[in-house]
DOBAKE-821359 format. One record per atom (N, C-alpha, C, O): residue in one letter; x, y, z; atom name. Coordinates in pm, whole numbers, plus 50000, padded with zeros to 5 digits. Example, Ala and Ser with C-alpha at 12.3 -4.5 7.8 and 13.67 -1.06 7.14 Angstrom:
BEGIN
+------+-------+-------+-------+------+
: rest :     X :     Y :     Z : atom :
+------+-------+-------+-------+------+
:    A : 51319 : 49431 : 50780 :    N :
:    A : 51230 : 49550 : 50780 :   CA :
:    A : 51320 : 49670 : 50780 :    C :
:    A : 51424 : 49668 : 50846 :    O :
:    S : 51285 : 49775 : 50708 :    N :
:    S : 51367 : 49894 : 50714 :   CA :
:    S : 51290 : 50003 : 50787 :    C :
:    S : 51341 : 50114 : 50804 :    O :
+------+-------+-------+-------+------+
END
This chain:
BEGIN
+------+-------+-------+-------+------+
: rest :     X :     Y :     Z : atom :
+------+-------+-------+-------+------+
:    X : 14449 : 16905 : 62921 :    N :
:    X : 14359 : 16876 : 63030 :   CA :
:    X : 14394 : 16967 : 63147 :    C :
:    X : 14509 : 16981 : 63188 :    O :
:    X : 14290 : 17028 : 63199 :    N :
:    X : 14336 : 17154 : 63283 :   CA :
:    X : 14278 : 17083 : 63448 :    C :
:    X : 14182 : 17007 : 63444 :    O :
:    X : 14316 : 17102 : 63525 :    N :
:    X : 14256 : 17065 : 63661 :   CA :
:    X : 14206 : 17155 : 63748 :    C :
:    X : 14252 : 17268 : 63728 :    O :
:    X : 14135 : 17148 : 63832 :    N :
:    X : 14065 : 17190 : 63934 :   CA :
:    X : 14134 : 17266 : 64065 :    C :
:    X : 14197 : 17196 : 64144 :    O :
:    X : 14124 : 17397 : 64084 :    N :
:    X : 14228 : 17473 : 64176 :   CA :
:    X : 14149 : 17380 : 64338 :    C :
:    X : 14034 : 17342 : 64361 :    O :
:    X : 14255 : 17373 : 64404 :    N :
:    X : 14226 : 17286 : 64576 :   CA :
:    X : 14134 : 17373 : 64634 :    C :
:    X : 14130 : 17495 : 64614 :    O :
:    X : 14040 : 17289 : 64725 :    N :
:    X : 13923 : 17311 : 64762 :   CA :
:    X : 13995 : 17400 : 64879 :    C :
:    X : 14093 : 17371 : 64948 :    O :
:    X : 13880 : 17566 : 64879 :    N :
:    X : 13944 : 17679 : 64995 :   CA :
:    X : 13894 : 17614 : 65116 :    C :
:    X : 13784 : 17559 : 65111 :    O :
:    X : 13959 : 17614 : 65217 :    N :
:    X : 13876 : 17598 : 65354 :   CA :
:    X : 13945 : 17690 : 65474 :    C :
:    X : 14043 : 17762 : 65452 :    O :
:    X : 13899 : 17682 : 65566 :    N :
:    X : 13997 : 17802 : 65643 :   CA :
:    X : 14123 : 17788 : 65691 :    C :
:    X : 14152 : 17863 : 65784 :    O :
:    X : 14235 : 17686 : 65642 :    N :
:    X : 14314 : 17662 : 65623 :   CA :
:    X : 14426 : 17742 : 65563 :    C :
:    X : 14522 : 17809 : 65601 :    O :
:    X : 14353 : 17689 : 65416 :    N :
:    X : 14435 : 17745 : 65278 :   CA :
:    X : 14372 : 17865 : 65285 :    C :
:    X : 14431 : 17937 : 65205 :    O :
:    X : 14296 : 17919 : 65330 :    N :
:    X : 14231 : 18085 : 65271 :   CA :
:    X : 14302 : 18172 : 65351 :    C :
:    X : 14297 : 18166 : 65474 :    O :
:    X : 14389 : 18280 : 65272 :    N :
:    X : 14440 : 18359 : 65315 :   CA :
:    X : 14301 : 18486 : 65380 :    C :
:    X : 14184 : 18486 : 65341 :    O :
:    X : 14338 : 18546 : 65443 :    N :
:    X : 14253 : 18659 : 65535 :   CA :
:    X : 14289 : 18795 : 65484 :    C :
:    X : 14379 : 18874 : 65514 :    O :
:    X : 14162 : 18801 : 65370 :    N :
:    X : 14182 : 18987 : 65298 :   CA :
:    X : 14163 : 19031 : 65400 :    C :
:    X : 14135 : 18984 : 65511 :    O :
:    X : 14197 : 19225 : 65321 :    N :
:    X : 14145 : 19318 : 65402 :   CA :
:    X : 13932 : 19323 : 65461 :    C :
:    X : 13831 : 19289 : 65399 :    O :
:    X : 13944 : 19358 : 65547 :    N :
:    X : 13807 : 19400 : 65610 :   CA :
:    X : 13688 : 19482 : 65521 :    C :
:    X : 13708 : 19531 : 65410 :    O :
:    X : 13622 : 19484 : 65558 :    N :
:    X : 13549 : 19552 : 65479 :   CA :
:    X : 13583 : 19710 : 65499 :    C :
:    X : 13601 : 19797 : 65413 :    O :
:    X : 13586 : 19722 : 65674 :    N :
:    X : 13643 : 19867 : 65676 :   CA :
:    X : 13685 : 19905 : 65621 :    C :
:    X : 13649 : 20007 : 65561 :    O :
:    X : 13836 : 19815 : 65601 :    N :
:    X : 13951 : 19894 : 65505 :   CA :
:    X : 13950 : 19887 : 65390 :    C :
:    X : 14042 : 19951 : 65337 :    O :
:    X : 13855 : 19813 : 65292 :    N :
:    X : 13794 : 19846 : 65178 :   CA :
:    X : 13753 : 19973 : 65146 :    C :
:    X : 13788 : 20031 : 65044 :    O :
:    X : 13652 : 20034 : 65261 :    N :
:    X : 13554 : 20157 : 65269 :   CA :
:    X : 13676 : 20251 : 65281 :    C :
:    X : 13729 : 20320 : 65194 :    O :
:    X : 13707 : 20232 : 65420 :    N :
:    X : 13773 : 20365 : 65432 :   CA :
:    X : 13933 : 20416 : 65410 :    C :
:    X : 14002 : 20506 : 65460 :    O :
:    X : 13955 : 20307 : 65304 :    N :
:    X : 14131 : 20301 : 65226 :   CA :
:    X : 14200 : 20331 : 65320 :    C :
:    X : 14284 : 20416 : 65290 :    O :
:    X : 14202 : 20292 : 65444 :    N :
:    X : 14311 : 20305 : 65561 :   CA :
:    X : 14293 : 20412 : 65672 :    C :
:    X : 14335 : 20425 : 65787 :    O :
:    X : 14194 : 20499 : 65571 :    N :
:    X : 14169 : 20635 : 65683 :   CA :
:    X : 14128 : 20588 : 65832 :    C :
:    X : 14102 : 20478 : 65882 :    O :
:    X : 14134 : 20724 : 65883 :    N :
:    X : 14145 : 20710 : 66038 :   CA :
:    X : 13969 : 20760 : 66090 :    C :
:    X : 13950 : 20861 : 66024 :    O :
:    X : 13859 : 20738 : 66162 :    N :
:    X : 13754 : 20781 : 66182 :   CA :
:    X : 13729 : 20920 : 66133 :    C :
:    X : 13660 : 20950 : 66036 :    O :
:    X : 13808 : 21021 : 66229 :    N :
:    X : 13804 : 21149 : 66235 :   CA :
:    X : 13847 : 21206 : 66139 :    C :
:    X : 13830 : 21327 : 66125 :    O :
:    X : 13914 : 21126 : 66046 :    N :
:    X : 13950 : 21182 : 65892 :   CA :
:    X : 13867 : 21190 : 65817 :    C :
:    X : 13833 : 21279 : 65739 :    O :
:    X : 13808 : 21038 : 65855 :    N :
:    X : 13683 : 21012 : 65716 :   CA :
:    X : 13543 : 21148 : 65788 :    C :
:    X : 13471 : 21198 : 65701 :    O :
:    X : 13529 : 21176 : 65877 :    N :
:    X : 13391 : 21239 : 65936 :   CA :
:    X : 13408 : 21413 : 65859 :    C :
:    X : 13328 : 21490 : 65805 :    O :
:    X : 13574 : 21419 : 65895 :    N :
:    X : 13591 : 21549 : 65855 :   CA :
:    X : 13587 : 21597 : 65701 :    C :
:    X : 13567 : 21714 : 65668 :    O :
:    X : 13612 : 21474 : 65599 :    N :
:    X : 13578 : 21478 : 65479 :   CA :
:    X : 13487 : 21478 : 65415 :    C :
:    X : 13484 : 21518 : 65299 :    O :
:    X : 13387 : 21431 : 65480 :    N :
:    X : 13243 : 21351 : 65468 :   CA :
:    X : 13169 : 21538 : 65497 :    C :
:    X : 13089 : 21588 : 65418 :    O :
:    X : 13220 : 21610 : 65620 :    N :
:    X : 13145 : 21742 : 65602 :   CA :
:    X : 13174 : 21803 : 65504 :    C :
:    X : 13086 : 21863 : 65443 :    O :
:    X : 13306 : 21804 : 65461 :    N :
:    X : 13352 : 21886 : 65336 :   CA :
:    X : 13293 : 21842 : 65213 :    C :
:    X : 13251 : 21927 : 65135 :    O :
:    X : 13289 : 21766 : 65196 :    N :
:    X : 13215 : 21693 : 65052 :   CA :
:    X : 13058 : 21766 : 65101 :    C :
:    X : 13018 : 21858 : 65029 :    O :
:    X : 12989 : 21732 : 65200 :    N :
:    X : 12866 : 21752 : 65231 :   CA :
:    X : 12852 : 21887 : 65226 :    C :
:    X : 12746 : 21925 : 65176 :    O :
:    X : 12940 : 21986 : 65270 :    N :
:    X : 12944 : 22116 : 65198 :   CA :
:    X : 12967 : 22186 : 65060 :    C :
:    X : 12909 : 22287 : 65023 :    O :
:    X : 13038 : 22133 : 65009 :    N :
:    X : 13067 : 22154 : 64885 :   CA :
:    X : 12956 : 22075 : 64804 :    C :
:    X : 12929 : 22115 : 64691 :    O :
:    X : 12901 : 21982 : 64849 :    N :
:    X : 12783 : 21913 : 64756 :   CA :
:    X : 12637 : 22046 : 64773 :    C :
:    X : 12571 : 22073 : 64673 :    O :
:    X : 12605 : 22113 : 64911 :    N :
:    X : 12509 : 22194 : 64955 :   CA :
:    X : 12533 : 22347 : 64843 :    C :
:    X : 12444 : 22396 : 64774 :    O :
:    X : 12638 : 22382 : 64851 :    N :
:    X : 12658 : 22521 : 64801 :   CA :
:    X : 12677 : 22475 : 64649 :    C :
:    X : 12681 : 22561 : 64561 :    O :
:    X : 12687 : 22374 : 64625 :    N :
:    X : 12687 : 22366 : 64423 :   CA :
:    X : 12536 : 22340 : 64381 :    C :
:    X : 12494 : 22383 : 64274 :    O :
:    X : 12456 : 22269 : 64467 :    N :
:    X : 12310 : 22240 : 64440 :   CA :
:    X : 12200 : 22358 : 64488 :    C :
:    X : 12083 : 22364 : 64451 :    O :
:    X : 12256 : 22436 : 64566 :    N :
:    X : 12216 : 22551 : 64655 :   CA :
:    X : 12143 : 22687 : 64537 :    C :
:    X : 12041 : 22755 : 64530 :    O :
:    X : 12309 : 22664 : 64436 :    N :
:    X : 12285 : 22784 : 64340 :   CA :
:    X : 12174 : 22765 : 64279 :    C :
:    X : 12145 : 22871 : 64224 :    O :
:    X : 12082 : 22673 : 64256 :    N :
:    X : 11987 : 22637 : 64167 :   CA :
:    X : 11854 : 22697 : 64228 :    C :
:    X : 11763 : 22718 : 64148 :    O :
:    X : 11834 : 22725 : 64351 :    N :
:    X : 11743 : 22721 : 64464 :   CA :
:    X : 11704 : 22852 : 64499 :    C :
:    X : 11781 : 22934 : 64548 :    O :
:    X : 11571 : 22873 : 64471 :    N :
:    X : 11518 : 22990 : 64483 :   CA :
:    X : 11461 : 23010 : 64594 :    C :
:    X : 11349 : 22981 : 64636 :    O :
:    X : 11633 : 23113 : 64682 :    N :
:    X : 11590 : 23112 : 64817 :   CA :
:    X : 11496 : 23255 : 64868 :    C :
:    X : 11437 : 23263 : 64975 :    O :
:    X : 11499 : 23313 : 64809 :    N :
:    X : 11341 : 23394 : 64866 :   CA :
:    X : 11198 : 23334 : 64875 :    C :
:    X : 11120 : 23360 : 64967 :    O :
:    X : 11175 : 23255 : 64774 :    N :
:    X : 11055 : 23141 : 64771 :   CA :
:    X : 11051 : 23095 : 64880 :    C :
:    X : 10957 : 23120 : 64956 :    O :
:    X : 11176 : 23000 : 64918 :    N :
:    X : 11171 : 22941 : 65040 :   CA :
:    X : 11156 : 22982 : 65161 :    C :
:    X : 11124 : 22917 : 65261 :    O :
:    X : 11186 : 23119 : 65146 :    N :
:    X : 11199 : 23172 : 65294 :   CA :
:    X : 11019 : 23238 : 65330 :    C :
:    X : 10971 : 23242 : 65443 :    O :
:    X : 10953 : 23278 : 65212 :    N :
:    X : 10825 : 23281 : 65222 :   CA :
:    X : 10733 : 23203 : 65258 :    C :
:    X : 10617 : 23239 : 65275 :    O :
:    X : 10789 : 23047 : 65280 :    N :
:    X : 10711 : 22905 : 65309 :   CA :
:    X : 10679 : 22930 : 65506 :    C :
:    X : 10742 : 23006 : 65578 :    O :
:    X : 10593 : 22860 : 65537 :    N :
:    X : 10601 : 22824 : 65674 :   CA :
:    X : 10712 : 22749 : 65699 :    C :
:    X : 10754 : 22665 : 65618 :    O :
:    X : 10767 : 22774 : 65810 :    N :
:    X : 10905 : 22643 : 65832 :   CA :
:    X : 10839 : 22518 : 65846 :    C :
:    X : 10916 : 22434 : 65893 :    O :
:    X : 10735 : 22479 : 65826 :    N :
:    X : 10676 : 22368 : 65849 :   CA :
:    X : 10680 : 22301 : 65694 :    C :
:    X : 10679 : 22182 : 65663 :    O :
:    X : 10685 : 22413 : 65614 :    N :
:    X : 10644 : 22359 : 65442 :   CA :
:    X : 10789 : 22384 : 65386 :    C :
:    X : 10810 : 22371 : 65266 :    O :
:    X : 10889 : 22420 : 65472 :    N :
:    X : 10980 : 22446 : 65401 :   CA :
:    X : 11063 : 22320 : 65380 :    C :
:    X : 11172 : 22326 : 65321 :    O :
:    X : 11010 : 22201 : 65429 :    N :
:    X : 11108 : 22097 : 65431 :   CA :
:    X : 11005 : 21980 : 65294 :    C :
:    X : 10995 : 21858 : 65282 :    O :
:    X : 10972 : 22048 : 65248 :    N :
:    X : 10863 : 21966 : 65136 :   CA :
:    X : 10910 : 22000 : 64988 :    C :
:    X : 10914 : 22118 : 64951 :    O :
:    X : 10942 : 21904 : 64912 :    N :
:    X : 10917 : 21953 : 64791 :   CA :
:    X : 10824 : 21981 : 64668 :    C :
:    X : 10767 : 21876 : 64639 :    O :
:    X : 10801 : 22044 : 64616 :    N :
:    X : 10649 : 22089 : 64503 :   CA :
:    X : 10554 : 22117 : 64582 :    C :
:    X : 10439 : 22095 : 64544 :    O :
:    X : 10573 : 22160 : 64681 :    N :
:    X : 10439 : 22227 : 64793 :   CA :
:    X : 10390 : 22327 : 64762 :    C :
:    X : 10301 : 22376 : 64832 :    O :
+------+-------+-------+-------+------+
END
């Protein structure tokens, strides 16, 4: 016969980490912002190679922000 674990209330409930520190594994703002460009760069120049930039540069800058135009 197995029993029933005690009812949590804010008592017995211990206090996890935040959600912050879920997200940002301890990092510091200016760490996470500065990583976040690097990834965001390195994500631009690997998807970049695919991109036929003379095409684009022939668009109006108005059409250049459209895709299948």
């Amino acid at each position: 016969m197995s029993t029933a674990p005690p009812p949590v209330n804010s008592k017995t409930r211990t206090k996890g980490p935040s959600t912050w520190d879920q997200i940002s594994e301890g990092g510091e703002w200016d760490d996470l912002l500065k990583q976040f460009g690097a990834d965001a760069r390195a994500s631009y120049g690997f998807y970049g190679k695919d991109v036929d930039w003379e095409e684009i540069k022939k668009r109006p800058k108005w059409r250049r922000d459209r895709c299948n135009s």
